[in-house]
TILO-158965 format. One record per residue: residue in three letters; z, y, x negated of N, C-alpha, C in turn. Coordinates in steps of 0.1 Angstrom, whole numbers, plus 5000, padded with zeros to 4 digits. Example, Ala and Ser with C-alpha at 12.3 -4.5 7.8 and 13.67 -1.06 7.14 Angstrom:
<sites>
+---------+------+---------+--------+-------+----------+---------+------+---------+--------+
: residuo : n_up : n_north : n_east : ca_up : ca_north : ca_east : c_up : c_north : c_east :
+---------+------+---------+--------+-------+----------+---------+------+---------+--------+
:     Ala : 5078 :    4943 :   4868 :  5078 :     4955 :    4877 : 5078 :    4967 :   4868 :
:     Ser : 5071 :    4978 :   4872 :  5071 :     4989 :    4863 : 5079 :    5000 :   4871 :
+---------+------+---------+--------+-------+----------+---------+------+---------+--------+
</sites>
This chain:
<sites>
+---------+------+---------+--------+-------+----------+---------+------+---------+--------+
: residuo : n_up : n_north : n_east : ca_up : ca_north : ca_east : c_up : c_north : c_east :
+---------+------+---------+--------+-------+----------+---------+------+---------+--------+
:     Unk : 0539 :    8736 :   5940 :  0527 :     8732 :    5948 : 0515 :    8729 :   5940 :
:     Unk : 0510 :    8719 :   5942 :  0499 :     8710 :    5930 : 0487 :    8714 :   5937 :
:     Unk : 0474 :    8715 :   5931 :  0459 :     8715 :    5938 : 0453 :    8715 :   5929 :
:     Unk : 0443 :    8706 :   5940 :  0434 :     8700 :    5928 : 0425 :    8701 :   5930 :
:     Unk : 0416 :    8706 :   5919 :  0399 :     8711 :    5918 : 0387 :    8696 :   5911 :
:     Unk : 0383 :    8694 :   5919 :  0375 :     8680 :    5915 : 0355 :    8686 :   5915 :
:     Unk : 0353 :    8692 :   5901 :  0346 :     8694 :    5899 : 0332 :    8686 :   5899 :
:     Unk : 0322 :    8684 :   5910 :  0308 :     8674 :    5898 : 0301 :    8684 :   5902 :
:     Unk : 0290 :    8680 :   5888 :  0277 :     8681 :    5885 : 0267 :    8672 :   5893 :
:     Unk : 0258 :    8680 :   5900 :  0250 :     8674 :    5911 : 0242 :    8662 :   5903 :
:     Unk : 0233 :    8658 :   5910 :  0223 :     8646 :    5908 : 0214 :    8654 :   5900 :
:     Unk : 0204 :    8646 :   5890 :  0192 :     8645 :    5881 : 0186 :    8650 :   5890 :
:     Unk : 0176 :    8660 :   5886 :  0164 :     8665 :    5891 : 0149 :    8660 :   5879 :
:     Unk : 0139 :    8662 :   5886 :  0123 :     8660 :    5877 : 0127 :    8671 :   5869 :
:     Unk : 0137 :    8680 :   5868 :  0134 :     8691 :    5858 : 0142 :    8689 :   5850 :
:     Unk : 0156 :    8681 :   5854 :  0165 :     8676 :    5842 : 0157 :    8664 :   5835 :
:     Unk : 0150 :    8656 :   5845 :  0146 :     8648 :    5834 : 0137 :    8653 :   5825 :
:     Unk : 0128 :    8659 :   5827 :  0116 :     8662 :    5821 : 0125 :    8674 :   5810 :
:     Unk : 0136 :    8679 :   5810 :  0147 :     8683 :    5800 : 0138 :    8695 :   5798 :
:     Unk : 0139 :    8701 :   5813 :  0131 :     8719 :    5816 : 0144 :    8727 :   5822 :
:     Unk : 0149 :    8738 :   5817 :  0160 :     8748 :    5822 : 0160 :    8750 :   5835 :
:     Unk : 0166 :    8746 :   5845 :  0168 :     8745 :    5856 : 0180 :    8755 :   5858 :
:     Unk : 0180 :    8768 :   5864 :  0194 :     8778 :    5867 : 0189 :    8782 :   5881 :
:     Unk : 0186 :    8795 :   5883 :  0187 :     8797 :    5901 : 0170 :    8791 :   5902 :
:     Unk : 0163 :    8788 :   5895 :  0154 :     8781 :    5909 : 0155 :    8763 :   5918 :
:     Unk : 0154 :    8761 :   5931 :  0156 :     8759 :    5937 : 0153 :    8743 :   5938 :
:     Unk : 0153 :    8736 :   5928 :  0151 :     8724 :    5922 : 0154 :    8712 :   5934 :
:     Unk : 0151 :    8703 :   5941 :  0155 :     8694 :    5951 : 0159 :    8680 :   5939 :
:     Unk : 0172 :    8672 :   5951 :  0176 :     8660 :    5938 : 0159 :    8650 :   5938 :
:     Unk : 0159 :    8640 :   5927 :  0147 :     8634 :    5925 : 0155 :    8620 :   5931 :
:     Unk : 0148 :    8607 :   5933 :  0153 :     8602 :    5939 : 0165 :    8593 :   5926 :
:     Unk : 0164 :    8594 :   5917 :  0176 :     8586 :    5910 : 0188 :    8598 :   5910 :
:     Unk : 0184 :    8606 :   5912 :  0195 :     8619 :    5915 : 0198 :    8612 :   5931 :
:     Unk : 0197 :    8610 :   5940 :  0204 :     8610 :    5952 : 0207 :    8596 :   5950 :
:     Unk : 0204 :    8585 :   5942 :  0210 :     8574 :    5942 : 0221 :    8571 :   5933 :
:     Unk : 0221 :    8585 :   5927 :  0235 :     8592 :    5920 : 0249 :    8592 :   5928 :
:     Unk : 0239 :    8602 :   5935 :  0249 :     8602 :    5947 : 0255 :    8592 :   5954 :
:     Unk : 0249 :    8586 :   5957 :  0252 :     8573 :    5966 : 0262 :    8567 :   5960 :
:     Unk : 0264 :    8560 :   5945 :  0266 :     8555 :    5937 : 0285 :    8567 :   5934 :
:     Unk : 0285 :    8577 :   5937 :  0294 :     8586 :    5933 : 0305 :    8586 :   5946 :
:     Unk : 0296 :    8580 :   5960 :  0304 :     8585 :    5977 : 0312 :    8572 :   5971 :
:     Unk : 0309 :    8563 :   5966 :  0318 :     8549 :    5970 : 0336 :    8551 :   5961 :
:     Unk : 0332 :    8561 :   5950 :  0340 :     8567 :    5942 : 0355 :    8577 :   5955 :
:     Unk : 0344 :    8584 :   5960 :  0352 :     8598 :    5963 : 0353 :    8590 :   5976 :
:     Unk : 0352 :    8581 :   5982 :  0356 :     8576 :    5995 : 0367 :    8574 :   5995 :
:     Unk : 0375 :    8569 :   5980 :  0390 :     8567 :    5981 : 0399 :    8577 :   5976 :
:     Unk : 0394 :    8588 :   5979 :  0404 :     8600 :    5975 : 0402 :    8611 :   5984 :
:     Unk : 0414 :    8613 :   5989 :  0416 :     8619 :    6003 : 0414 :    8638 :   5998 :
:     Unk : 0401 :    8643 :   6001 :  0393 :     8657 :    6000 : 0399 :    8663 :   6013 :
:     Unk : 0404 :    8676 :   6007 :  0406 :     8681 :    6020 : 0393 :    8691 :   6026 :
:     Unk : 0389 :    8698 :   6016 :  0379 :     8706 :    6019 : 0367 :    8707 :   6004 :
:     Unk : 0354 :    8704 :   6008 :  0340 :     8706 :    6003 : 0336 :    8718 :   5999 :
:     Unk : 0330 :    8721 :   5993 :  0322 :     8734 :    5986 : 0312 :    8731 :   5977 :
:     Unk : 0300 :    8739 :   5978 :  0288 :     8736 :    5974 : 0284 :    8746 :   5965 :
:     Unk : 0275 :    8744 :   5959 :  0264 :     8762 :    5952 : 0255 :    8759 :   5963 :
:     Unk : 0249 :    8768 :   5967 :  0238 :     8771 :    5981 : 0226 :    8764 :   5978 :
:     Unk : 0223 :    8762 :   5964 :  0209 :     8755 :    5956 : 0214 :    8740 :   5965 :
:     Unk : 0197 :    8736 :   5968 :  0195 :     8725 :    5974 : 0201 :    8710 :   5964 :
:     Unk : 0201 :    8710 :   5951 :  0203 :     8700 :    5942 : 0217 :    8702 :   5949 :
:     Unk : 0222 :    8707 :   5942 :  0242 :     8707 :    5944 : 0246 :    8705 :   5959 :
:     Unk : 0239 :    8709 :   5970 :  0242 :     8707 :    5984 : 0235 :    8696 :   5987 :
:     Unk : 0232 :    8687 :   5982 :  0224 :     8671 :    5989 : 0232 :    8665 :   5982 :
:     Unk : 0239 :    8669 :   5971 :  0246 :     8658 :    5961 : 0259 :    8660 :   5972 :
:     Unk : 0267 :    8670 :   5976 :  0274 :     8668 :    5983 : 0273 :    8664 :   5998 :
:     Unk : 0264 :    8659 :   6004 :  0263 :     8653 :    6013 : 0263 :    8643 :   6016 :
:     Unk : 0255 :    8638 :   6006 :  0250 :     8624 :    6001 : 0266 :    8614 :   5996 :
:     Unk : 0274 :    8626 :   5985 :  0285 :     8618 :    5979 : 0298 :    8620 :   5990 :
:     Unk : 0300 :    8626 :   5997 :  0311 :     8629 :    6004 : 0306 :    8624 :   6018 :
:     Unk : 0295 :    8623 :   6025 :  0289 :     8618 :    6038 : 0293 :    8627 :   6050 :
:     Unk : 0296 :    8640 :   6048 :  0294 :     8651 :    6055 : 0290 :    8660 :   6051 :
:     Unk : 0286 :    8671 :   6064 :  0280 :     8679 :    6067 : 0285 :    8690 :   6066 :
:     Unk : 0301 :    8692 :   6070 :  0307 :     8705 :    6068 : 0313 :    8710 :   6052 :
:     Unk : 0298 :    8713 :   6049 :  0304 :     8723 :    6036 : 0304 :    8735 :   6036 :
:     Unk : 0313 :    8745 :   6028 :  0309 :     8752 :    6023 : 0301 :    8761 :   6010 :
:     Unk : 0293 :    8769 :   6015 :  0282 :     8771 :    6005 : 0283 :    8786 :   5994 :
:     Unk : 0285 :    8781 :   5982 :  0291 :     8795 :    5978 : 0277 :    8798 :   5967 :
:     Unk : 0272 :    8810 :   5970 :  0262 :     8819 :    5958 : 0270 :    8820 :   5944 :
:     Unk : 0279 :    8820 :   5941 :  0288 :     8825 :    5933 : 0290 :    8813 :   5924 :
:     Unk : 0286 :    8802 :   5928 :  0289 :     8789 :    5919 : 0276 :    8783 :   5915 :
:     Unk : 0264 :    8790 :   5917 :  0249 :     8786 :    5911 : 0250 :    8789 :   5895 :
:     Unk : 0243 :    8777 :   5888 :  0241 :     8777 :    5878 : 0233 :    8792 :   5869 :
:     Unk : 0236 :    8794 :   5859 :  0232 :     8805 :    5853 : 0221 :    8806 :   5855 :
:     Unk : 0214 :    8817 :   5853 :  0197 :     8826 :    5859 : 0193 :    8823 :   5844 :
:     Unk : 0187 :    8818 :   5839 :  0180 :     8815 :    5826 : 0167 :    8825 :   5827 :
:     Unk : 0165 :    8833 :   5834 :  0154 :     8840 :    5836 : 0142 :    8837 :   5828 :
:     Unk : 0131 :    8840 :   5822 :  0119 :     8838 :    5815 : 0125 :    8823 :   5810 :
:     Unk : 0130 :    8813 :   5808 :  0136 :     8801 :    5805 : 0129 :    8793 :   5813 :
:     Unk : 0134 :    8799 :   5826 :  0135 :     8786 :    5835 : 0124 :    8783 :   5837 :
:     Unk : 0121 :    8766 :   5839 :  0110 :     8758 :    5841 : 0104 :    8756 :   5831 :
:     Unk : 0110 :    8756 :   5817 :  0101 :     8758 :    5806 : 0107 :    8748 :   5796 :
:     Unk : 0100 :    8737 :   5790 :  0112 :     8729 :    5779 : 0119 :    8738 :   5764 :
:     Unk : 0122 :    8733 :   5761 :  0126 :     8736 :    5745 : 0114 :    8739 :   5738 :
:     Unk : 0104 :    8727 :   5734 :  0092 :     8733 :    5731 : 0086 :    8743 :   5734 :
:     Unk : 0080 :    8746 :   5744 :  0075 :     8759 :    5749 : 0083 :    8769 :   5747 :
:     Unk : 0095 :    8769 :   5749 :  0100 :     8780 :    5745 : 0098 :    8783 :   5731 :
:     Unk : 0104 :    8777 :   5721 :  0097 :     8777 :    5710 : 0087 :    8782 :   5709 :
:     Unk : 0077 :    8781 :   5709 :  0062 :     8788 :    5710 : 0065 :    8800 :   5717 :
:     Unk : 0071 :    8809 :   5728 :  0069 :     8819 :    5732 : 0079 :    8825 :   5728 :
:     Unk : 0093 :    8822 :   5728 :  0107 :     8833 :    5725 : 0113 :    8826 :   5714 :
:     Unk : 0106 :    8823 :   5704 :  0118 :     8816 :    5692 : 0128 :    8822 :   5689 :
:     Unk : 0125 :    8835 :   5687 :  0139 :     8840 :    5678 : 0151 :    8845 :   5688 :
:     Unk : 0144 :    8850 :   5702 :  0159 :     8854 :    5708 : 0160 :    8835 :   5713 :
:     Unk : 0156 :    8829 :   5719 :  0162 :     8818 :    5719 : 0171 :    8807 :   5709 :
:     Unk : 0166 :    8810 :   5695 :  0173 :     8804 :    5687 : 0187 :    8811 :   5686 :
:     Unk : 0188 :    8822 :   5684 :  0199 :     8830 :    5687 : 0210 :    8824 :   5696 :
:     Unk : 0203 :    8824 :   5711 :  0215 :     8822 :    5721 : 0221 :    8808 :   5718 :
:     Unk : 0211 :    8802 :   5713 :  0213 :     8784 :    5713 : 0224 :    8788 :   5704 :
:     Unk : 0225 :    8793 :   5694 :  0235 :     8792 :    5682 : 0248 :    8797 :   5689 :
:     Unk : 0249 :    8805 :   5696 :  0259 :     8817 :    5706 : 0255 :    8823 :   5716 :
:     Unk : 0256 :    8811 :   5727 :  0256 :     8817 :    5744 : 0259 :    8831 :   5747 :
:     Unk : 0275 :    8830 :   5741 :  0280 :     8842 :    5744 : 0276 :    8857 :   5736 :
:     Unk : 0270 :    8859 :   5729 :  0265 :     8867 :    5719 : 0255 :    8877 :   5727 :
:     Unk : 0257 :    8891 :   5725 :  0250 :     8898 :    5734 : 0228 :    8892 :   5732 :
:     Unk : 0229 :    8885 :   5730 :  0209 :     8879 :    5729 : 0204 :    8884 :   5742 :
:     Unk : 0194 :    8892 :   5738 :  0184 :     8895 :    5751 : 0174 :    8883 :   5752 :
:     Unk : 0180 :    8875 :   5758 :  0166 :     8864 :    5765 : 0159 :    8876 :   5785 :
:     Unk : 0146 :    8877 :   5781 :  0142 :     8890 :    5795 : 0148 :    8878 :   5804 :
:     Unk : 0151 :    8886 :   5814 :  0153 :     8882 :    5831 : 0164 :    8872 :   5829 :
:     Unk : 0174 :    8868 :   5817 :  0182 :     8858 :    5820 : 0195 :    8872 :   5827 :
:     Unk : 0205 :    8860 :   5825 :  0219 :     8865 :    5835 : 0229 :    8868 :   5816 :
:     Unk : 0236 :    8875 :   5816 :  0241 :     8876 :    5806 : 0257 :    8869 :   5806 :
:     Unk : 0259 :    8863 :   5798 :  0268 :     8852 :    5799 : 0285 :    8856 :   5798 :
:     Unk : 0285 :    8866 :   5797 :  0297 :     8873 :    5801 : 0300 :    8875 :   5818 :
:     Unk : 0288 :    8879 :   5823 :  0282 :     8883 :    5835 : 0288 :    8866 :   5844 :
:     Unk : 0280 :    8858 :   5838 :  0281 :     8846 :    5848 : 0299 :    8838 :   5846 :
:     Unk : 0300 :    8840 :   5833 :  0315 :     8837 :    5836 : 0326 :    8844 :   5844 :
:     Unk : 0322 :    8854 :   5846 :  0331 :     8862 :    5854 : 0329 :    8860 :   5872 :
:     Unk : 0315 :    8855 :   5872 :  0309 :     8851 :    5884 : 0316 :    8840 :   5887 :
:     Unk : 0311 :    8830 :   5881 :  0319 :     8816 :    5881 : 0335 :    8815 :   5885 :
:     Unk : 0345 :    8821 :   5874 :  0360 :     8824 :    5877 : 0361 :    8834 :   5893 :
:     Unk : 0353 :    8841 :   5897 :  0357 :     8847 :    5908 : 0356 :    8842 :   5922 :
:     Unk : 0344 :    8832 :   5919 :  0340 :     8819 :    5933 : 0352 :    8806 :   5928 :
:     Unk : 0355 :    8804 :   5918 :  0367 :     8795 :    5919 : 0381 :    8798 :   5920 :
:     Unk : 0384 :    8808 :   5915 :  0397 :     8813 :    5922 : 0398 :    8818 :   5935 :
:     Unk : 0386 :    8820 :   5943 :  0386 :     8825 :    5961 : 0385 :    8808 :   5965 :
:     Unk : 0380 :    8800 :   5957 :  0384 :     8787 :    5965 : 0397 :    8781 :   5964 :
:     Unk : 0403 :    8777 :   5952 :  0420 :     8781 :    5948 : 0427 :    8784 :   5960 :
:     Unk : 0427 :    8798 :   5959 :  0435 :     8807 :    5970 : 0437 :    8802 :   5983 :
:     Unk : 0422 :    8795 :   5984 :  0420 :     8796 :    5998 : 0425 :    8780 :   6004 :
:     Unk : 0432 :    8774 :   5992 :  0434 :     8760 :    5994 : 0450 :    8752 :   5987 :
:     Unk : 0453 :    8763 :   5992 :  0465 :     8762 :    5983 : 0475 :    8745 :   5984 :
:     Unk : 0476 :    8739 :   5972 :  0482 :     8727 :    5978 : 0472 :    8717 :   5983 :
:     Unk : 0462 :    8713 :   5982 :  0448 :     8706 :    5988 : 0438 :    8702 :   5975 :
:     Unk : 0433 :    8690 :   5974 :  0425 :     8687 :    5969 : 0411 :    8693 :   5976 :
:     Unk : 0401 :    8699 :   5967 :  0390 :     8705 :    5972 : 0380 :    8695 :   5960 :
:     Unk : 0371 :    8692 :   5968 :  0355 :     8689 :    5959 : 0345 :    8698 :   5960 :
:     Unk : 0343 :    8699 :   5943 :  0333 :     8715 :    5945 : 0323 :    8715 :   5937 :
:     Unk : 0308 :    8711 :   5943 :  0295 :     8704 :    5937 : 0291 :    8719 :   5928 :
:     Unk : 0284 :    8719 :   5922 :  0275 :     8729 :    5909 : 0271 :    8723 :   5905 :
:     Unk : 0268 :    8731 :   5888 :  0263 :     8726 :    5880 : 0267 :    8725 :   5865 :
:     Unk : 0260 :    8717 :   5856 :  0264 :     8722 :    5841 : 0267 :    8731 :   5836 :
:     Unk : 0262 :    8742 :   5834 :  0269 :     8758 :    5830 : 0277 :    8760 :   5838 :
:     Unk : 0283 :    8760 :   5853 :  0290 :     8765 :    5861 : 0305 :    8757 :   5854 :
:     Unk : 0304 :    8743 :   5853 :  0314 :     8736 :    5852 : 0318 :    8741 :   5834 :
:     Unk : 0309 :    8740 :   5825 :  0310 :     8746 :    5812 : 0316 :    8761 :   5810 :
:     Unk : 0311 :    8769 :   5819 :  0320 :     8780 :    5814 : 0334 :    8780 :   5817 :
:     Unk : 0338 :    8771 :   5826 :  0348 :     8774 :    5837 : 0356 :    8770 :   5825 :
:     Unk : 0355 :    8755 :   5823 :  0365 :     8749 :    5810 : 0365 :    8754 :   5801 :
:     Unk : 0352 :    8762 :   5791 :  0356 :     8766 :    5782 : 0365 :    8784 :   5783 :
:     Unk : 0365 :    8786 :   5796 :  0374 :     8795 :    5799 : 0388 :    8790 :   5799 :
:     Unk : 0391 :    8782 :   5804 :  0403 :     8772 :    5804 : 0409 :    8770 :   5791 :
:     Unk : 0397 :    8764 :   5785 :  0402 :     8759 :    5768 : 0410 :    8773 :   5761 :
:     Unk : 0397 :    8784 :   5764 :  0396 :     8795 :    5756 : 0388 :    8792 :   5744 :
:     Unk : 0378 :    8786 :   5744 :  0367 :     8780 :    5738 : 0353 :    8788 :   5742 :
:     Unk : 0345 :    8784 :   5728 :  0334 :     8794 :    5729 : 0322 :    8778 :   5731 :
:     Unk : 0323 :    8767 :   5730 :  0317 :     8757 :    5725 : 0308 :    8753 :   5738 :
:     Unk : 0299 :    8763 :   5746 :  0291 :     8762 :    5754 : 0283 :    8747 :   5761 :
:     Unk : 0283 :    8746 :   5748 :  0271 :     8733 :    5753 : 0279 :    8720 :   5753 :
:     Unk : 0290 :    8723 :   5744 :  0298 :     8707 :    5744 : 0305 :    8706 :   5753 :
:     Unk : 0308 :    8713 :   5766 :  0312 :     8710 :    5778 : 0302 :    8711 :   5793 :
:     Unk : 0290 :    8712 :   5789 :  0279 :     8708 :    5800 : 0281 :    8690 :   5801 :
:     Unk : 0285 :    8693 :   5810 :  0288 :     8671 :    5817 : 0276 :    8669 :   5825 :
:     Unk : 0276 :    8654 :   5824 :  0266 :     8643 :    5830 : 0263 :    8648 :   5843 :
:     Unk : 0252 :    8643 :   5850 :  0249 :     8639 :    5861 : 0258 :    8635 :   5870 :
:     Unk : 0261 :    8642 :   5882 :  0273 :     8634 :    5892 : 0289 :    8634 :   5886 :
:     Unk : 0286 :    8637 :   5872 :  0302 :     8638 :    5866 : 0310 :    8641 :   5875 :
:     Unk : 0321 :    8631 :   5875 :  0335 :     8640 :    5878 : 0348 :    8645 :   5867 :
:     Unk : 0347 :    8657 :   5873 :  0359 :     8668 :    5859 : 0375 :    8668 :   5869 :
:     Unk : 0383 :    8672 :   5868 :  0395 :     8677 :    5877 : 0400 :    8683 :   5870 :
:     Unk : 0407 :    8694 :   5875 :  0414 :     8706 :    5872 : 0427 :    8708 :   5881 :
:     Unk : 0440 :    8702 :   5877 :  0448 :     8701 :    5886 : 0460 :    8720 :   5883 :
:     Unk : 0464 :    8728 :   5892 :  0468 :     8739 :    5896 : 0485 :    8739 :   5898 :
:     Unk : 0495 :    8740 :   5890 :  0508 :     8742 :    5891 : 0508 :    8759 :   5894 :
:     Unk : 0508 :    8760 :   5904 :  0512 :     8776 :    5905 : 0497 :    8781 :   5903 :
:     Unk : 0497 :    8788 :   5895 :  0480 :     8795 :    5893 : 0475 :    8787 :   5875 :
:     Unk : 0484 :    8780 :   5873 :  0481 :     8774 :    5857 : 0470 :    8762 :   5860 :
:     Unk : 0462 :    8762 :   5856 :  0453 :     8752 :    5853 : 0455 :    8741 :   5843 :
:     Unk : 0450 :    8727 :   5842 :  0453 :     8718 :    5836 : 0445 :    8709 :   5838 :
:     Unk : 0435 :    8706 :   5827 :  0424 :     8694 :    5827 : 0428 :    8684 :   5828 :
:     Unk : 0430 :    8676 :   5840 :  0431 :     8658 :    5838 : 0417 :    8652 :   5833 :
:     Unk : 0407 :    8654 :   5835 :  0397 :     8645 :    5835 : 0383 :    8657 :   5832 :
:     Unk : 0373 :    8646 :   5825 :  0364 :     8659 :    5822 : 0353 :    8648 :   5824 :
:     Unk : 0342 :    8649 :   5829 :  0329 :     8647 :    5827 : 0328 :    8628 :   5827 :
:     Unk : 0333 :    8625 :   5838 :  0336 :     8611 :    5843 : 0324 :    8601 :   5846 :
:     Unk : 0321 :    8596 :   5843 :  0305 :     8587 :    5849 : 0309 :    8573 :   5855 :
:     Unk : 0320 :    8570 :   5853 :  0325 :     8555 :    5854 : 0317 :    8546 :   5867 :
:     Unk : 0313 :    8554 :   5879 :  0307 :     8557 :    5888 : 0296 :    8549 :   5890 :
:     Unk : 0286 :    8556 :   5875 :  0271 :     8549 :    5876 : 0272 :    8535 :   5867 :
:     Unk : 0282 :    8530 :   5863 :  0283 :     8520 :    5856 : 0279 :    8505 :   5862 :
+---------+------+---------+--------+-------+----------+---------+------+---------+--------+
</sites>
C-alpha cells in the first residue's frame, strides 16, 4: 500500500523577502506570496489530493487555500516552523551585532546543543515535526495527502530521512513541491524542492 506525502513550502512573506527569521510568529503571505499560490493551484489541480493539512500559522494556511481552492483543511501546531526565539524578526545583520557568537555557532551546527535565548532546540523540533507527520501517515494510509509548512519543517524531516545533518541545504523555495512516497512505513524521496510551477 503506497502513500504519498506532497510536501510545500508556503508563499514569500515581507519577512522572507526582507531575508528576517520568520518561525512561530504569525507572518501573513505578501502579495507575490499568494500569487505563488495561484501559480502552484494550476499545478496541484491535476493531481488527485485526498486529504489537506496545514501549520495553524496564517502564511502556510492561505497558501493552502489559495493552492488547493478549499476550505477544509486540517490545521496541525506540530508542523509550525521552528521558534527562532530572540532571532525572530531580526536579519543576519542585526543579529550579528547582538548574538554573534551563539549565532555563528548554530549557523555552523543547527543541531549542536547552542543556546540561542528563547529559540526551540533542534533536537526538540525534529521530534515535533516526525510526530505531526507520522499521525498524518497513519491517519491516511494509502492516500495522497498535501501538507503546507515551512522550510525548517520540511528540512528537518528529509534530513531525518537522509540521516543527514546538512540543515540548510534542504530548506526549499517558496511554494516548493517535495514528495515523499510510503511503502509500508519506509519513506522514499521522489521529488525535492520543485518550482517548475513559477516558471
Amino acid at each position: 500500500m503506497r502513500t504519498t506525502l506532497i510536501l510545500i513550502r508556503h508563499g514569500v512573506t515581507d519577512w522572507n523577502a526582507r531575508k528576517k527569521y520568520c518561525g512561530y510568529i504569525d507572518v501573513p503571505l505578501n502579495r507575490e506570496g499568494q500569487k505563488q499560490a495561484r501559480m502552484l493551484r494550476k499545478r496541484l489541480d491535476r493531481i488527485p489530493i485526498d486529504a489537506i493539512y496545514s501549520s495553524d500559522l496564517k502564511r502556510a494556511v492561505k497558501t493552502a487555500v489559495i493552492a488547493s481552492g478549499k476550505t477544509k483543511i486540517t490545521k496541525i501546531k506540530g508542523l509550525r516552523e521552528i521558534n527562532f526565539g530572540v532571532l525572530e524578526g531580526l536579519s543576519h545583520d542585526q543579529i550579528m551585532k547582538k548574538y554573534p557568537i551563539p549565532y555563528t555557532n548554530w549557523l555552523k551546527d543547527p543541531f549542536k546543543k547552542h543556546a540561542i535565548p528563547q529559540a526551540e532546540n533542534m533536537s526538540a523540533f525534529k521530534k515535533r515535526i516526525a510526530k505531526a507527520i507520522k499521525a498524518i501517515t497513519a491517519s491516511n494510509r494509502g492516500k495522497t495527502i498535501a501538507v503546507f509548512c515551512h522550510g525548517g519543517t520540511i528540512s528537518v524531516f528529509f534530513t531525518s530521512i537522509l540521516k543527514k545533518k546538512g540543515f540548510w541545504r534542504y530548506v526549499p523555495k517558496s511554494t516548493s513541491v517535495s514528495i515523499v512516497e510510503y511503502n509500508g512505513n519506509k519513506p522514499r524521496i521522489k521529488l525535492f524542492n520543485c518550482t517548475k510551477h513559477l516558471r
